[in-house]
N, C-alpha and C positions, 0 to 999 in steps of 0.2 A: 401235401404235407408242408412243405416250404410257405405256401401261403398262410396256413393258418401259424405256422411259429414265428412268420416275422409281422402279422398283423394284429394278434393278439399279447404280443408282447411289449412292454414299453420302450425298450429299444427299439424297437422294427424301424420299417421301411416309412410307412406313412408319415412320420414325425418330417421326410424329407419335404414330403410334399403338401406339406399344411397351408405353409407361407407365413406363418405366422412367427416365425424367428424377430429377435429386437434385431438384432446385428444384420442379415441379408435378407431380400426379399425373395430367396428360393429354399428360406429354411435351415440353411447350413449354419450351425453357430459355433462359433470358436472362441476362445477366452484369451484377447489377446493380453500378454505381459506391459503394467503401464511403466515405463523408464523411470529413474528417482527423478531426472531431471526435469521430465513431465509433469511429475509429482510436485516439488519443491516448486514450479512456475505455476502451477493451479492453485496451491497454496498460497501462492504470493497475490495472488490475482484476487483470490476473494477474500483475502485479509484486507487488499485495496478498497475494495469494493467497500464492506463495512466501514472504512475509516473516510468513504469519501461522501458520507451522510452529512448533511448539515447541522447541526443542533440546533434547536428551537427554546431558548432558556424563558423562564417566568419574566414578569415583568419587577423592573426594580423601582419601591414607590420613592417618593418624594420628585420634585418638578428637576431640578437639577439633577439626575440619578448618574454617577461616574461610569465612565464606559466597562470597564471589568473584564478586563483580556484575563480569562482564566486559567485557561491551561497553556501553558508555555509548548513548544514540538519537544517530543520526547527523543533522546539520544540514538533512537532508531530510526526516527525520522530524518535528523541533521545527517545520520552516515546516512544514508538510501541518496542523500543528495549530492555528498561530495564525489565529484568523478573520478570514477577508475581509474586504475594502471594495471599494465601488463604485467603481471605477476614473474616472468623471466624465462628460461629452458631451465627446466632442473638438472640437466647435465653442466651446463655452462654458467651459466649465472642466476640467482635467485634476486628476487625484492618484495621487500616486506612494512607494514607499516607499524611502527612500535609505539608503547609508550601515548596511547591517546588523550588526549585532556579536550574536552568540549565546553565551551565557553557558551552560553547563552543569554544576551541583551534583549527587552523590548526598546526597540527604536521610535516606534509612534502607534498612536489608536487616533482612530476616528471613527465617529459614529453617524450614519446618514439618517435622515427624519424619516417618521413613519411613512410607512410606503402599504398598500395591500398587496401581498404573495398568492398567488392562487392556490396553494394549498397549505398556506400556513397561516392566513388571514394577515391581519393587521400588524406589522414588526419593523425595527428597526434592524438595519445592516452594521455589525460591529467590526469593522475591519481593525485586525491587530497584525501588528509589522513588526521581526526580530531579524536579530545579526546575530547568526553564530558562527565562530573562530572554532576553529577544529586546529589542537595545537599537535602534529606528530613529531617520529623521529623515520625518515624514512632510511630504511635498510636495503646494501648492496653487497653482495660477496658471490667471490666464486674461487672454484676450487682446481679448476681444470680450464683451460692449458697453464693462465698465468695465477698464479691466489692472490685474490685481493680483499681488503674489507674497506668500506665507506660506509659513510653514516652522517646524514644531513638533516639538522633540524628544520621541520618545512610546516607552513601554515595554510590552512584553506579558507578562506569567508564564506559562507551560503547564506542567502538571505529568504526565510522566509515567512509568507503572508500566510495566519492562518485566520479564515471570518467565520462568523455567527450568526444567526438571529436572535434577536429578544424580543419577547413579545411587549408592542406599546401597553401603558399603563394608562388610564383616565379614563373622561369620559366618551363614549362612542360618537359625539357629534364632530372631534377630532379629528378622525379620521376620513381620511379621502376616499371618495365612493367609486366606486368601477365603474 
């Protein structure tokens, strides 16, 4: 009797001994709980991922064609690069950063000659260069043992490079052969 109710039922026994579980090779599967912060670093990871694609832009005609840094790094990008600070003990002391203003220059472009890419064909490399000023107010207080509040206007620079392809324009005799 025990055999046939735990073998023809989809609970049973047999499920143990399949092997065919994703999670262990004797069957056992458990649903493990993923952490936020598991979560929020996976996320981070393959938002990277996506943004660390290169673009391939059309070609721009005329012989003279301007380098055309087009998109500047975006305000999530500049913070992702200024470096941390210890956030404080929340018993003892806190720091905070207030009041942010982001300041974003291009410093320089330059454009290399056609080159063949192995999987983009024939393109130019457009390197674009910016200085961003990150202007804060950085905050300090505490409440326990002695009170105190500070408050220091502080600056950070980050510099950074972001490149392209564009594909050459003209005739194909132009281009360098593999």
């Amino acid at each position: 009797m025990a055999f046939f109710s735990t073998s023809f039922v989809g609970c049973g026994l047999d499920y143990v001994f399949r092997n065919i579980s994703p999670l262990h090779p004797t069957g056992w599967s458990f649903a493990f709980p993923i952490l936020p912060s598991q979560s929020a670093r996976l996320e981070r990871d393959m938002e990277r991922e996506d943004t660390m694609k290169v673009p391939i832009l059309d070609p721009i005609p005329g012989e003279f064609a301007p380098a055309s840094c087009l998109d500047p790094p975006s305000e999530a990008e500049v913070w992702e690069k200024v470096p941390k600070f210890k956030t404080g003990s929340p018993v003892f002391y806190e720091t905070q950063r207030n009041n942010v203003r982001i300041l974003i220059e291009k410093i320089g472009e330059k454009v290399d000659p056609c080159k063949v890419y192995p999987l983009a064909g024939p393109c130019q490399l457009v390197h674009c260069h910016y200085k961003c000023s990150v202007y804060f107010d950085e905050s300090y207080w505490s409440d326990y043992p002695i009170p105190f509040n500070h408050r220091k206007a502080r600056v950070e620079v980050v510099f950074i490079d972001k490149d392209h392809l564009r594909r050459c324009g003209g005739p194909a005799s132009t281009f360098p052969q593999p």
